[in-house]
C-alpha positions in Angstrom: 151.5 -2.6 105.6 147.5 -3.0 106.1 145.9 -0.6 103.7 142.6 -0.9 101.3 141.0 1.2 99.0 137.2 0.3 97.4 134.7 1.4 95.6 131.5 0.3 95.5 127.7 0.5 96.4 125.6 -0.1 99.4 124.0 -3.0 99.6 121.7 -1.5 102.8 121.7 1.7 104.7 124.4 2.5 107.2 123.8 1.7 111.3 124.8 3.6 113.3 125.2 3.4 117.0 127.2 4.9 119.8 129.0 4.0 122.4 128.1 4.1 126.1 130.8 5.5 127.5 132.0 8.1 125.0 129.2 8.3 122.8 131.3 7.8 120.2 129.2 7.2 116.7 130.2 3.6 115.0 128.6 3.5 111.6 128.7 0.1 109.9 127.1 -0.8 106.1 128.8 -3.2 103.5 129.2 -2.5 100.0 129.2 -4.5 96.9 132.6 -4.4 95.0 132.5 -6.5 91.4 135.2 -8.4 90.8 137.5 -8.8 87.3 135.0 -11.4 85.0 136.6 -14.9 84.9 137.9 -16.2 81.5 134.3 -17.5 80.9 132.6 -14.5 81.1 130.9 -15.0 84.6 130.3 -12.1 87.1 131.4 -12.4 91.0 130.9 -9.9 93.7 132.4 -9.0 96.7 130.5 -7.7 100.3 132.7 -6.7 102.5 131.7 -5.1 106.0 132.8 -1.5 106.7 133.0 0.2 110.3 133.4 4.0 110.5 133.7 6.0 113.6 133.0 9.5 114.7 131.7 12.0 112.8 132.6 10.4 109.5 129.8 7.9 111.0 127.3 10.4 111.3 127.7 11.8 107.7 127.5 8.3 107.1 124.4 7.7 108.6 122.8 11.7 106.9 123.9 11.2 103.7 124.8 7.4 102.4 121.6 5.4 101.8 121.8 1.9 100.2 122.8 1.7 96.1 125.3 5.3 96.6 128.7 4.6 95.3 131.6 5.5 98.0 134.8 5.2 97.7 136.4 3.3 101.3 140.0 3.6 102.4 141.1 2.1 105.6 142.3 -1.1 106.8 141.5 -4.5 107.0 140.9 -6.1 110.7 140.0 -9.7 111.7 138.5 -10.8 114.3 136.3 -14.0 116.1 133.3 -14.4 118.6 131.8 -17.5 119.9 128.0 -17.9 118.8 124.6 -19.1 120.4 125.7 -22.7 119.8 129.4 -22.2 120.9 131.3 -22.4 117.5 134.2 -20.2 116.8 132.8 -17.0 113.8 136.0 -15.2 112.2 134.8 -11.5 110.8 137.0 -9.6 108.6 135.7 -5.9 108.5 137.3 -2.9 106.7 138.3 -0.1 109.5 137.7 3.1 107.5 139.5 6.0 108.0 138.5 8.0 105.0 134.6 7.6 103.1 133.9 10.1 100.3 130.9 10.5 98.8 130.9 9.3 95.1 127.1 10.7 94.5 125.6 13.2 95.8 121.9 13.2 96.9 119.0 13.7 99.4 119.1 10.2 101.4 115.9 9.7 100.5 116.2 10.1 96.7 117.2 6.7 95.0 120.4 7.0 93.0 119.7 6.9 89.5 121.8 5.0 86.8 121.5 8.3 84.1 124.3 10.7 84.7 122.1 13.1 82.7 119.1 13.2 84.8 120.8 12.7 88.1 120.1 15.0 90.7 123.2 15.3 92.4 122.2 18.0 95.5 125.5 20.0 94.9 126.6 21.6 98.6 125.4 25.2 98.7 127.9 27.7 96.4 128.7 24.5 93.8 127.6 23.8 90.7 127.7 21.5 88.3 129.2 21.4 84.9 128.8 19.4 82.0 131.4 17.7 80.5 131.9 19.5 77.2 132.6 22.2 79.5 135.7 20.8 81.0 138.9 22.8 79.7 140.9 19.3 79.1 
């Protein structure tokens, strides 16, 4: 079984390009995953690559701007190239099948870290509620 599912933030904005033949859109960002702190307290994080295709990479490429939190699930897939100077590179990217949109948010708006004031540009017909609100 080859199956992920992350959360995290972009670290840059999604590219997207297409390709020649099909025109088929191939978005690809990276996103910055924290891992469990070690027994002395230290922080590490994780980067790993994502590549989304199709319209998923378009929304991708309107909506997602770097520091939104997504949520990724997909697969992992390896892979190797030879380099300028002929040495052997090994990628390991995460294939998404699925990206949802964690916050909400005019691309060009910066995410903020206060749910309070966050502006989180609800599709038209939703709005949002507060949590005191919430019936459990």
């Amino acid at each position: 079984m080859n199956s992920v599912i992350l959360i995290g933030r972009l670290t840059r904005d999604p590219e997207v390009r297409y390709v020649p033949e099909s025109q088929l859109a191939v978005a690809r960002f990276s996103i910055a995953i924290d891992r469990p702190p070690r027994k002395d307290g230290a922080k590490q994080t994780d980067f790993p690559r994502i590549t989304v295709f199709g319209k998923q990479a378009e929304n991708c490429e309107r909506y997602l701007s770097k520091g939104r939190l997504v949520g990724v699930q997909g697969r992992i897939q390896t892979g190797s190239y030879k380099n300028k100077e002929g040495q052997t590179v090994y990628t390991t990217d995460v294939v998404a099948d699925r990206i949802e949109f964690l916050e909400w948010g005019d691309k060009s708006e910066s995410p903020s870290g206060d749910s309070q004031s966050r502006d989180f540009g609800l599709p038209e017909g939703f709005q949002p509620i507060d949590d005191d609100d919430m019936p459990f």
